[in-house]
Each structure stands twice: as structure tokens, then as C-alpha cells.
BAMARTOR-973383 format. One line per field, with one value per residue: x, y, z of N, C-alpha, C, O in turn. Coordinates in steps of 0.001 Angstrom, whole numbers, padded with zeros to 6 digits. Each point is the difference from the previous one (the first is absolute). Example, Ala and Ser with C-alpha at 12.3 -4.5 7.8 and 13.67 -1.06 7.14 Angstrom:
<sites>
nu = c(013190|-001386)
nv = c(-005690|001069)
nw = c(007800|-001385)
cau = c(-000890|000820)
cav = c(001190|001190)
caw = c(000000|000060)
cu = c(000900|-000770)
cv = c(001200|001090)
cw = c(000000|000730)
ou = c(001036|000509)
ov = c(-000019|001108)
ow = c(000665|000169)
</sites>
This chain:
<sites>
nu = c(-018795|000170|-002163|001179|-001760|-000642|002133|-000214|-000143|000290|001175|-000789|000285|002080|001103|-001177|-000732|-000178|001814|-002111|-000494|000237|-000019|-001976|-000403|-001859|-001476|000880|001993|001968|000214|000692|000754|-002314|-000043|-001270|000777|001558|-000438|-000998|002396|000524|-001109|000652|-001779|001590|000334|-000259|-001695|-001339|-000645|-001685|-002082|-001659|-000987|-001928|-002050|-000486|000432|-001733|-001952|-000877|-000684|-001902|-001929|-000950|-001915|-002022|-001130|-000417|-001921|-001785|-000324|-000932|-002004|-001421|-000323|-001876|-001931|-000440|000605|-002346|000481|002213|000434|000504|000914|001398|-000483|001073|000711|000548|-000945|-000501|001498|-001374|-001763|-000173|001114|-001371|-000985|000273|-000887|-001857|000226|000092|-000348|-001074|001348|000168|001927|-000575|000419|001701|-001171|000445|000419|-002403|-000886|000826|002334|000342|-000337|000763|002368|-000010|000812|001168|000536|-000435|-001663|001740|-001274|002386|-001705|002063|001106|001006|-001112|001619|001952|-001837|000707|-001232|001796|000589|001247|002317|000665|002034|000937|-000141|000206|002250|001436|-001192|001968|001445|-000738|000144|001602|000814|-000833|001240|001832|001333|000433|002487|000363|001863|000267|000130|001827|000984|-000159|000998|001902|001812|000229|001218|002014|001199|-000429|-001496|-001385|-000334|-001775|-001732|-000759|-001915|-001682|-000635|-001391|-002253|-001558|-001468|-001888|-002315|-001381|-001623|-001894|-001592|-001374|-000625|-001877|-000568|-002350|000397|-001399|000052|-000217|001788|001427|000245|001566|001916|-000940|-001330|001767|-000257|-001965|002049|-000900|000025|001612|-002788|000501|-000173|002529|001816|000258|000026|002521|001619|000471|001224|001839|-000379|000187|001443|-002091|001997|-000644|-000514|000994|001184)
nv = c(-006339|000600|000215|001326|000369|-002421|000136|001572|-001503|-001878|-000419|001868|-000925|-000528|001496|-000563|-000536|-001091|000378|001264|-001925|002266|000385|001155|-000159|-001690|001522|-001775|001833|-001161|-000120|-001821|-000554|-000300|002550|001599|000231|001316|001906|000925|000346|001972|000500|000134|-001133|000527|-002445|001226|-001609|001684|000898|-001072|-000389|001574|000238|-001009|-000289|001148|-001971|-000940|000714|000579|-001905|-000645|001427|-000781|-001188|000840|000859|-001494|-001876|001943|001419|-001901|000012|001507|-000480|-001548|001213|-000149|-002158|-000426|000109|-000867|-002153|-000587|000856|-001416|-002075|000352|-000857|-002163|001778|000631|000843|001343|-001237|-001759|001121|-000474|002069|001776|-000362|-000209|002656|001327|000369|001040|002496|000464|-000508|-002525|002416|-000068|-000348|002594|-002479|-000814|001952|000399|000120|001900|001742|000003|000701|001941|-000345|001300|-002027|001082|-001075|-001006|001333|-000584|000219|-000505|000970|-000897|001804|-001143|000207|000668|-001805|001445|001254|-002449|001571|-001041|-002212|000290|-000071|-001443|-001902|-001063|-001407|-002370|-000647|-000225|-001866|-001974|-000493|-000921|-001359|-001555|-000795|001710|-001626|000762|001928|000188|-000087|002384|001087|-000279|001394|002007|002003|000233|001512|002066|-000069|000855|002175|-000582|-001542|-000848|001015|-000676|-001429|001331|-000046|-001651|000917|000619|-001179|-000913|001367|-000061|-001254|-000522|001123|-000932|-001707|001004|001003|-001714|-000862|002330|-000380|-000741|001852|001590|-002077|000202|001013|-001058|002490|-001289|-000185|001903|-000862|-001022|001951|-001883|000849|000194|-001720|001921|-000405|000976|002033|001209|-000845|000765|001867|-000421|000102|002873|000459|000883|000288|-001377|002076|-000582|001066|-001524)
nw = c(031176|-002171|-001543|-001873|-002137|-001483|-001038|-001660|-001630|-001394|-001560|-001699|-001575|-000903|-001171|-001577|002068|-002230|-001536|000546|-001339|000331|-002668|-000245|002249|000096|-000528|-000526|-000682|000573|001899|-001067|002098|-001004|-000334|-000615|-001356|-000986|-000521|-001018|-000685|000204|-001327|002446|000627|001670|-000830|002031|-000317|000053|002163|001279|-001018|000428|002691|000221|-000813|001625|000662|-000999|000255|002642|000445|-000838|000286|001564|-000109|000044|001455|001330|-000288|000045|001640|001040|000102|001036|001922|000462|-000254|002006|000542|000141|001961|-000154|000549|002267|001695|-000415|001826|002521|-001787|000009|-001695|002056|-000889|-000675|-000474|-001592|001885|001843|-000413|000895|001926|001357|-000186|001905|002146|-001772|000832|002011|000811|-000475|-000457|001494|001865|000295|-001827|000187|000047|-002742|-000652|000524|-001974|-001824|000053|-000244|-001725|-001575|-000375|-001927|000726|000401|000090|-000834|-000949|-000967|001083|001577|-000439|000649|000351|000928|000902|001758|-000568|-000463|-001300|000343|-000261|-000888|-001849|-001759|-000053|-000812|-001656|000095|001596|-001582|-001450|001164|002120|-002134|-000846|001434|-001074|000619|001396|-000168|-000966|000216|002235|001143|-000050|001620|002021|-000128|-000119|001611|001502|-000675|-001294|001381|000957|001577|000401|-001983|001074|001073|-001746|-000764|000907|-001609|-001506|000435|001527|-001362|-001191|000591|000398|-001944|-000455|001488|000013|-002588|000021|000574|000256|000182|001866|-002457|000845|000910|001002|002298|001494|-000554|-001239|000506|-000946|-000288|000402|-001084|-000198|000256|-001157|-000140|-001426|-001711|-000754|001105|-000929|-002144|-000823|000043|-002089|-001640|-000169|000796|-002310|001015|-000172|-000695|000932|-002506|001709|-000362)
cau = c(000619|001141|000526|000439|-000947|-000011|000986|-000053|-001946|-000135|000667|-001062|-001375|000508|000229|-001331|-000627|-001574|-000048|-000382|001340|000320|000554|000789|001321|000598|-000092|000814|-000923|000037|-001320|-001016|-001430|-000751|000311|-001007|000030|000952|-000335|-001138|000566|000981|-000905|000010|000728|000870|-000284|001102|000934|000204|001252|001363|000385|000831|001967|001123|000071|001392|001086|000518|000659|001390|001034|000038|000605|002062|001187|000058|001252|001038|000177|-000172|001553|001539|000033|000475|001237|000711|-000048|001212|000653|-000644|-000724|-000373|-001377|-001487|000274|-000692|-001332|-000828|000256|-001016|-001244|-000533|001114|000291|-001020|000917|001075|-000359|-001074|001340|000893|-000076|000500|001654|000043|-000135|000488|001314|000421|001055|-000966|000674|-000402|-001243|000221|-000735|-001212|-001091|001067|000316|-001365|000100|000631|-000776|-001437|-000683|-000168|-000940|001132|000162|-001458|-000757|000034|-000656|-000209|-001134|000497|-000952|000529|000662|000045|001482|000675|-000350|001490|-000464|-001455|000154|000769|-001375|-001044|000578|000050|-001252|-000327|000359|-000881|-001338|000029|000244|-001200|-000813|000682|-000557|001668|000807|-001019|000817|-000508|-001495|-000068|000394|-000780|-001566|-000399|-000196|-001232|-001340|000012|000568|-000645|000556|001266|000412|000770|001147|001311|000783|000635|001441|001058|000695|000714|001169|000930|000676|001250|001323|001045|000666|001095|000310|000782|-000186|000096|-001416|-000956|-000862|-001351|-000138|-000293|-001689|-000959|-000172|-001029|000334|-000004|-000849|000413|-000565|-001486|000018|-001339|-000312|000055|-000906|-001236|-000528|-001594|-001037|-000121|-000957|-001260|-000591|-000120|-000586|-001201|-000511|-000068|000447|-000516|000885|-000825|000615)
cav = c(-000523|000158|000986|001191|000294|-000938|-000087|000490|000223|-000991|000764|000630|-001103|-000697|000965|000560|-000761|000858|001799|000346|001189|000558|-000871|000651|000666|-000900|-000394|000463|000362|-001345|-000787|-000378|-000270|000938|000481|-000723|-001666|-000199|000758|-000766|-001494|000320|000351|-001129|-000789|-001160|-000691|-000572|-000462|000865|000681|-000973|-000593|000717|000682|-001105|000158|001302|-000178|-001162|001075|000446|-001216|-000272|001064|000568|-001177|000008|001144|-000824|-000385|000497|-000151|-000907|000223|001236|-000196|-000940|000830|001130|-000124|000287|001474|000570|-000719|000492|001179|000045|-000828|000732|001452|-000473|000039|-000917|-000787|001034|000262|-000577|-000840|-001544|-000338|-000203|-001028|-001610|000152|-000363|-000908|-000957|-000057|-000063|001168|000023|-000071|-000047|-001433|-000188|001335|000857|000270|-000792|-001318|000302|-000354|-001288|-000790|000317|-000574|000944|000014|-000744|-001083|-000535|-001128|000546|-001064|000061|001267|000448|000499|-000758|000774|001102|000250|000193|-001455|-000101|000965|001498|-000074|000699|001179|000401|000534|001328|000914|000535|000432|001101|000866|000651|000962|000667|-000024|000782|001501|000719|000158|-000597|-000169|-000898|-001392|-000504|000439|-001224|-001511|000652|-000452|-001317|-000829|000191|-000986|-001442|-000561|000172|-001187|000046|001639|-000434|-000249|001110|000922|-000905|-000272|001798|000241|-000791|000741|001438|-000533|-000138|001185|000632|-000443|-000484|001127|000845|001464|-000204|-000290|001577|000053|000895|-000470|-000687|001521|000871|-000520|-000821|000620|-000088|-001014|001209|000189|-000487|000506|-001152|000763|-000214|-001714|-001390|000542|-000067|-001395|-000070|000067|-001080|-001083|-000129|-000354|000895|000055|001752|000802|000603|001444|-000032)
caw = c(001217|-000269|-000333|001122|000487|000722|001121|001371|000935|000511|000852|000647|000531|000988|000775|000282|-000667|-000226|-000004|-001440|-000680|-001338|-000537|-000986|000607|000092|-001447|-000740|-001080|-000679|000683|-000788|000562|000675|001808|000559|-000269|001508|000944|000123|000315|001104|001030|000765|001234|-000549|000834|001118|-000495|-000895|000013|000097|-001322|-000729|-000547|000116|-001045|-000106|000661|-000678|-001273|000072|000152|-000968|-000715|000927|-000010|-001432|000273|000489|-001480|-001097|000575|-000472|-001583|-000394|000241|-000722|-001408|000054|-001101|-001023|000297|-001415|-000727|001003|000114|-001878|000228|000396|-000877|-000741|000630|000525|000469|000653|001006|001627|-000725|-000100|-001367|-000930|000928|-000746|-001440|-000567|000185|-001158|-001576|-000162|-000648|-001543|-001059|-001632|-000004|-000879|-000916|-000073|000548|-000035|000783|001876|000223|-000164|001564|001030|-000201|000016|-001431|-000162|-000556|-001626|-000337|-001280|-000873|-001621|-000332|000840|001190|000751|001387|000272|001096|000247|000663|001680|-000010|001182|000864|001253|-000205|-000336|001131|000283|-000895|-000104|001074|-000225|-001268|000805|000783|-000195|-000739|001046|000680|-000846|-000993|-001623|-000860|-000733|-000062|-000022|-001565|-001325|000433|-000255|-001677|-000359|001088|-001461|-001151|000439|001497|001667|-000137|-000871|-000165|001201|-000632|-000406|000521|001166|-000739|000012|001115|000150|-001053|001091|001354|-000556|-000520|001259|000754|-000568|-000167|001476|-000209|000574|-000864|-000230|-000726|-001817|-001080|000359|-000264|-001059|-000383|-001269|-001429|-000927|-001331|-000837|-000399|-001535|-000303|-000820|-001156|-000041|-000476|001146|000674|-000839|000220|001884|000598|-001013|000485|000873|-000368|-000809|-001454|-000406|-001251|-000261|-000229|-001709)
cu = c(001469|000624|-000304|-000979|-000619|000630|-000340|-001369|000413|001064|-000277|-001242|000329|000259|-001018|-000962|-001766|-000116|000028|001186|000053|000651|001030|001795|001177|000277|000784|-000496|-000193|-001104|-001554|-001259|-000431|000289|-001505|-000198|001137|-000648|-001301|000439|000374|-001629|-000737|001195|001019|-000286|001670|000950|-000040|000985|001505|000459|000577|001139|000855|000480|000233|000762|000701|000408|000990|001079|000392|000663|001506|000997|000133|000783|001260|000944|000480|001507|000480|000064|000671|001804|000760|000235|001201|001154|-000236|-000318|000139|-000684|-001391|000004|-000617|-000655|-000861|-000349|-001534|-001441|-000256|000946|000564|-000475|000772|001225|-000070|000048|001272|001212|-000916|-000329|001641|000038|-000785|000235|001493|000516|000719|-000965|000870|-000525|-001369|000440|-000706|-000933|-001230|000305|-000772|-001977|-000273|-000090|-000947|-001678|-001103|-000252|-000855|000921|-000181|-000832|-000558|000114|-000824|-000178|-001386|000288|-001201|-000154|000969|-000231|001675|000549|000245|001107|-000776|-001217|000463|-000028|-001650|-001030|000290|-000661|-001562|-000664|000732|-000344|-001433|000271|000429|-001311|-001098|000461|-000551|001468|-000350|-001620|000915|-000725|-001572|-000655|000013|-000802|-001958|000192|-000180|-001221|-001748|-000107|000203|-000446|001376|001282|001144|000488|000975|001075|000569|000981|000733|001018|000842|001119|001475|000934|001255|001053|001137|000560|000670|001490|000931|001119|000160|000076|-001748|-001102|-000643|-001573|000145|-000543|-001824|-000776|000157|-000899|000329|-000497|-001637|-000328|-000785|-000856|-000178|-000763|000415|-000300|-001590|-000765|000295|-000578|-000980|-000435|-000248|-001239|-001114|000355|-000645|-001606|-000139|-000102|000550|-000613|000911|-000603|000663|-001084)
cv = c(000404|001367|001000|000443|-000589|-000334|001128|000399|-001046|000709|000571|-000976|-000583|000757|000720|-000733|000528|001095|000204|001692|000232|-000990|000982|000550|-001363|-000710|000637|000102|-000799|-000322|-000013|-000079|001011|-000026|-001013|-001440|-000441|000367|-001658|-001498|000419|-000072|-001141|-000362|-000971|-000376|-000595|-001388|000211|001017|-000989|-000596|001365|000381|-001403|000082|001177|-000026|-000970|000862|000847|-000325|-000230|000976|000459|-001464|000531|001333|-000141|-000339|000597|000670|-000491|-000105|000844|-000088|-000840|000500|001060|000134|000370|001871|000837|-000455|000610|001325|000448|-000076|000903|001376|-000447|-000144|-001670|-000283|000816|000332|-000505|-001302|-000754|-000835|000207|-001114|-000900|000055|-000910|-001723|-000609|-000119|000095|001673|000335|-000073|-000587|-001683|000040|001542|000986|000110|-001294|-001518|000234|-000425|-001644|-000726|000547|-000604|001021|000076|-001156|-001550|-000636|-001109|-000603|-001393|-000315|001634|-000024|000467|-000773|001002|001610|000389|000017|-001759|000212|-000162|001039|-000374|000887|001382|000716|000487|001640|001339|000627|000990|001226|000644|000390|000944|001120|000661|001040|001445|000910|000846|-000796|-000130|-001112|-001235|000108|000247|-001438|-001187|000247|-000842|-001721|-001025|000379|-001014|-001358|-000356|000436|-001246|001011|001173|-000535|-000378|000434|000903|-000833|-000128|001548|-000173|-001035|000278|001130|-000944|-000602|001033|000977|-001023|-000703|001821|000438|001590|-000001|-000180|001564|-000572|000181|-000791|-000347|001218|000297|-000279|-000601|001205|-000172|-000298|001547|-000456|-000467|000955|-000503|001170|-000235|-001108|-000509|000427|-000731|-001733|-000026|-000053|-000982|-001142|-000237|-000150|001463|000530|001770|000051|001058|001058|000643|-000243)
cw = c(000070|000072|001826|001062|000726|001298|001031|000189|000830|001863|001577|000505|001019|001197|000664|-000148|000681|000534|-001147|-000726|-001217|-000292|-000931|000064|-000518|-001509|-000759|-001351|-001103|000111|-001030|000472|000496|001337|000450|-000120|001230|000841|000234|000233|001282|001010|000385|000934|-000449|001265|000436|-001051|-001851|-000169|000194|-000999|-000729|000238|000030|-001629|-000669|000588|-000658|-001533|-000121|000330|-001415|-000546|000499|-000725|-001624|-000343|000369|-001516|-000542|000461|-000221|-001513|-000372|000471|-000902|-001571|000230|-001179|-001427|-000079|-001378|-000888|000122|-000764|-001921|-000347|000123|-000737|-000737|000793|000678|000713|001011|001529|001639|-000822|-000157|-001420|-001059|000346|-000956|-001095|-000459|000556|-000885|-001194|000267|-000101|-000737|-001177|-001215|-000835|-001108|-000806|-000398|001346|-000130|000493|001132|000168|-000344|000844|000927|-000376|-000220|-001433|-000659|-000413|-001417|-000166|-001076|-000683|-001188|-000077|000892|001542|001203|001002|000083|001368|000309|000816|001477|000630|001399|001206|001540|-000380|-000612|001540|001244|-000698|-000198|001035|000168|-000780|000582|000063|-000687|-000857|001236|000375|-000779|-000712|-001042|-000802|-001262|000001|-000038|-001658|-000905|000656|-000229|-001634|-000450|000536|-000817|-000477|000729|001177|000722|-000421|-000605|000035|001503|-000057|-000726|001342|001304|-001437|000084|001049|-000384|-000969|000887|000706|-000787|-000329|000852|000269|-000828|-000547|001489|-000093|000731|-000979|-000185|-000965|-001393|-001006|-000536|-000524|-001247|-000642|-001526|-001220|-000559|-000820|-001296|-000582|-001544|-000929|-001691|-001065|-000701|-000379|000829|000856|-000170|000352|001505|000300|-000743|000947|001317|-000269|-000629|-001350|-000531|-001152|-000520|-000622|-001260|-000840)
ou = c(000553|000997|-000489|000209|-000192|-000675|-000038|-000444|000082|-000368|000188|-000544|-000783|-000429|000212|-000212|-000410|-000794|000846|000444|-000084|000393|001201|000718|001190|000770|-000107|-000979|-000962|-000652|-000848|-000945|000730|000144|000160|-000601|-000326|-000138|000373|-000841|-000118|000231|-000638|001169|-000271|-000265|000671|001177|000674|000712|001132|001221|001091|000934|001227|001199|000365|000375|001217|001081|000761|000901|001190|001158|000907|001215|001046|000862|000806|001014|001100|000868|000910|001079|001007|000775|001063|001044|000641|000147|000953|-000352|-000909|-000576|-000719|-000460|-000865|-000400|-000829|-000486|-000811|-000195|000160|-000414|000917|000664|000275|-000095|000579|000423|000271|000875|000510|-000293|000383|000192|000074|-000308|000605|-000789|000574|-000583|-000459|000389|-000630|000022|000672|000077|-000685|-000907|-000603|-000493|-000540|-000972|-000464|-000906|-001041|-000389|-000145|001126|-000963|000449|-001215|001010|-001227|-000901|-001023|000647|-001181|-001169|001150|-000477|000982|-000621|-000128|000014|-001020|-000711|-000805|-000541|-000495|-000347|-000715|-000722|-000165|-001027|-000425|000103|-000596|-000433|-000148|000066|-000802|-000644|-000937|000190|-001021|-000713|-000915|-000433|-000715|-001055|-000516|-000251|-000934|-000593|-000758|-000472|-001007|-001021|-000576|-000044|001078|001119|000583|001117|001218|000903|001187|001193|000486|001100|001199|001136|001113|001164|001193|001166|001149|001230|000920|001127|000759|001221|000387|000889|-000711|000160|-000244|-000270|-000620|-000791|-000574|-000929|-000908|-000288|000832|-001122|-000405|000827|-000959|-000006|-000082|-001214|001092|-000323|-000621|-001188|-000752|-000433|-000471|-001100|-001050|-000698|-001068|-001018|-000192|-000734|-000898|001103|-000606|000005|000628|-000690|-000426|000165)
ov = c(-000119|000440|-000220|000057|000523|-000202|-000277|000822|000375|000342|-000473|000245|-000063|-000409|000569|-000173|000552|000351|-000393|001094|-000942|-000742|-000179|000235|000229|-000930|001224|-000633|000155|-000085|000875|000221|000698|-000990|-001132|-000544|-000774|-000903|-000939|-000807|-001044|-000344|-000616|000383|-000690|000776|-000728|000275|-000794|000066|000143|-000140|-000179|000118|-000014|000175|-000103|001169|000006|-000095|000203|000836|000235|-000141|000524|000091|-000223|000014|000747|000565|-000346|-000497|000428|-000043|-000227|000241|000279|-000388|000441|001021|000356|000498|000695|000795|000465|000065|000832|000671|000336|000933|000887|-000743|-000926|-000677|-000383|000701|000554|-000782|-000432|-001122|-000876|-000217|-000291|-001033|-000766|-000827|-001145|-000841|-000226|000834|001069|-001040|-000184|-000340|-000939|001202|000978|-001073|-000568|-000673|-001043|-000794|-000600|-000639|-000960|000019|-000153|001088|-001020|000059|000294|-001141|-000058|-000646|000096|000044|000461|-000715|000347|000310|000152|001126|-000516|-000966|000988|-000806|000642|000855|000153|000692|000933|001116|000797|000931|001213|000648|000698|001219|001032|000850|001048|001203|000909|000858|-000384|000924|-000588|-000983|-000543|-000482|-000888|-000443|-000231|-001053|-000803|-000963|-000603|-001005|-000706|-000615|-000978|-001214|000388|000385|000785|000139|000167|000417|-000295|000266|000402|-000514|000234|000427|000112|-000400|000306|000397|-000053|000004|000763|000490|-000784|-000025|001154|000842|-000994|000092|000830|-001021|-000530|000405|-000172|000029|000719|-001197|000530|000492|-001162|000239|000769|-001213|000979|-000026|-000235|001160|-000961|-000302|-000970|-000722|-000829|-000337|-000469|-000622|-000144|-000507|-001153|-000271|000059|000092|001066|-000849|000723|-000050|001122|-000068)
ow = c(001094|000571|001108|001211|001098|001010|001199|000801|001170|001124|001121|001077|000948|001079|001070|-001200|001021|000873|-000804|000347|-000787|000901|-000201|-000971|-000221|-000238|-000069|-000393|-000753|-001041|000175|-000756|000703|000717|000455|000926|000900|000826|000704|000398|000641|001159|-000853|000024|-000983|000918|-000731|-000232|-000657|-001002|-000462|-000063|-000541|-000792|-000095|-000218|-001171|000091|000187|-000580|-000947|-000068|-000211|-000391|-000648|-000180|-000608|-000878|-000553|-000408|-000432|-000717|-000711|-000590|-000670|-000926|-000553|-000525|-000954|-000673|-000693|-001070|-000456|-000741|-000884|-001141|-000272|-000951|-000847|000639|-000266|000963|-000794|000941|000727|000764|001064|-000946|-000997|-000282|-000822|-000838|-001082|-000602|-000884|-000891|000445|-000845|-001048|-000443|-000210|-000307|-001128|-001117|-000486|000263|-000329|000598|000851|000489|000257|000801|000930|000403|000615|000832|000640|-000425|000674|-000495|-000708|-000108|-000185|000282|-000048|-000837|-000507|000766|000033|000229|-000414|000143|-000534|000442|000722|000930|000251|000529|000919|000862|000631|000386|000607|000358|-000120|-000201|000921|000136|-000307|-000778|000628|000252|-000213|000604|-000700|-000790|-000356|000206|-000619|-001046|-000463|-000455|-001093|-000585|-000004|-000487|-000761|-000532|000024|000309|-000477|000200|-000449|-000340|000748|-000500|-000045|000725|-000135|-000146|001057|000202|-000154|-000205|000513|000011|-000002|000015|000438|000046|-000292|000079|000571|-000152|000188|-000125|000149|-001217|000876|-000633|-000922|-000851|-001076|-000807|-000417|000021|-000738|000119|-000022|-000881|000076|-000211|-000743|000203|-000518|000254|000456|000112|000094|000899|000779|000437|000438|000802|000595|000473|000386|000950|-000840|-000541|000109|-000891|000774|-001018|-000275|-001218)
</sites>
């Protein structure tokens, strides 16, 4: 109902009504649903206060959508002061896409990083870390803490989107590796802790955000090689019986 494609079949329906029509010209390539399956919802009669309930109700969306554009302006004006902040922000995959998203980045962390002596201070405070759960030497709890109930839901919605692009292989590299062993939860917040490592070190050295550090490939682990009796014990202790050809 929202998206692009939807909007202008519906569109066209109104404008035209029970005139049968290609669908395909109107679908955009995003577009997940079989051409025929649309093609096969669009075909029939809209009935006189059917069309009236829809453009009233695309007319009420685009009302909606202009007051919210409107918004998203005075925001942007009102951030003016900050533009070299933004401007660092926006250097960092996700943050980048529309300004908006780096504006209520800054509007929940401030643009004074000096308030958190390390990266890991800044993840803490942001609620992206597991919390201190522990008693008698027993870890009851390793769920992250409930630090950040505004700033987290951001942050998961920019690691989506970034996971969806087919840029910065950096984050999809470490959320594949981690999401093997640990699940979908858990690699997500990995990579709201990547983004928030990145925004402290951007706006704490102010300097832009680079990949180098993400891309480089980690060292090889050298190859142990075993001399002939802890061969030999390897292999005794895997069940096998050495015969000594002496």
C-alpha cells in the first residue's frame, strides 16, 4: 500500500477505472511479488464508493507525507550549527544515506565524546553490552542492558539496512561470522557495537570513518608441526595401536 509500485497501480485505478492494464511498466525492481499475482489482484471492477475510500486515503498519506517533509526541514535547519559533527557522522556506513539519520544519531549521544574515556565507556552507556549479572561466581544473565531504549532501536535499523546493501563487506563479514555460532540477535548487536565504535572514533579524533581497520586480514595462525613421539602419542591416544617395525 506504501511502497512505490502499489502507489501507482492504485493510482492509475483511480484514474482509470475498469480498464484493463499491463502492470509490469508500474513495478518497480525492488518489487518482491510475482508480476502475475499483481497482475491478477488489479483485475475487476472498483465500485464508485471504493474508489472514494481510496484516493481519500491517498490523499490523507500525502498530507501526511508533505507535513513530515516539512519536519524533517526544520530539523535539518535547526542541526545547522552542528554541520561539522553531521558532516563525520555521515562518513560512517548507514549514516550516510539521508541526513536525517545522522541528526537523531547526534541528537542522543551529544557531540562531546570526551565524556567517555574509551569506545567501550560510550558502548556501555549506549546499552550495547552484556550486563554484570553475577552472583556467588554465577553468571545468572548475559543479556545486554536496558541503557539506550531510544538510541538501540536506531542503531538496529541502520545495521539492517546496512547488512542489506551490498557495500561495506566489514560489517556483513563479522555479522555472517558471528550470527554461525550465536544467531541473528546477537550478531545485530554486534554490529550496533561496530557502528558505535566507528562514531566514537570519528568524532573523538575527528577524522573520517575508514574501513582499513575492518579489512585487514588477520595473520595466520602457524601450523604446529609435532615431533615424532607426540606424533606417535596422538595417535595412541586416538585408539590406534603403533607397531614397531624394529
Amino acid at each position: 500500500m506504501f511502497g512505490k509500485s502499489s502507489t501507482s497501480i492504485i493510482q492509475y485505478l483511480l484514474e482509470h477505472p475498469g480498464e484493463s492494464f499491463d502492470v509490469r511498466p508500474f513495478i518497480h525492481a525492488r518489487c518482491k511479488t510475482p508480476v502475475e499475482e499483481i497482475q491478477a489482484a488489479v483485475e475487476g471492477a472498483i465500485s464508485v464508493p471504493q474508489a472514494i475510500k481510496l484516493r481519500q486515503c491517498l490523499n490523507h498519506i500525502n498530507e501526511i507525507e508533505k507535513h513530515r517533509e516539512e519536519i524533517n526541514l526544520e530539523i535539518q535547519a535547526l542541526a545547522e550549527p552542528f554541520s561539522p559533527v553531521l558532516e563525520l557522522l555521515r562518513t560512517i556506513p548507514g549514516l550516510d544515506t539521508q541526513p536525517i539519520t545522522a541528526i537523531a544519531i547526534l541528537s542522543e549521544i551529544g557531540p562531546d565524546m570526551s565524556v567517555f574515556p574509551t569506545s567501550k565507556h560510550f558502548i556501555s552507556w549506549a546499552g550495547c553490552c552484556p550486563r554484570n549479572d553475577r552472583s556467588a561466581r554465577r553468571t545468572k544473565s548475559t543479556r545486554i542492558s536496558r541503557a539506550g531504549q531510544s538510541l538501540k532501536p536506531l542503531l538496529v535499523q541502520i545495521a539492517n539496512a546496512l547488512l542489506r546493501s551490498k557495500e561495506h563487506p566489514e560489517f556483513k563479514n563479522r555479522y555472517r561470522r558471528i550470527k554461525a555460532n550465536r544467531g541473528h540477535k546477537k550478531a545485530i548487536i554486534a554490529i550496533c557495537k561496530m557502528l558505535l565504535t566507528a562514531i566514537w572514533n570519528v568524532l573523538s579524533k575527528v577524522e573520517p570513518y575508514s574501513a582499513k581497520g575492518y579489512l585487514e586480514p588477520k595473520p595466520a595462525k602457524e601450523e604446529k608441526v609435532l615431533t615424532q613421539s607426540q606424533a606417535l602419542d596422538l595417535l595412541r591416544k586416538r585408539g590406534y595401536t603403533i607397531i614397531d617395525s624394529a
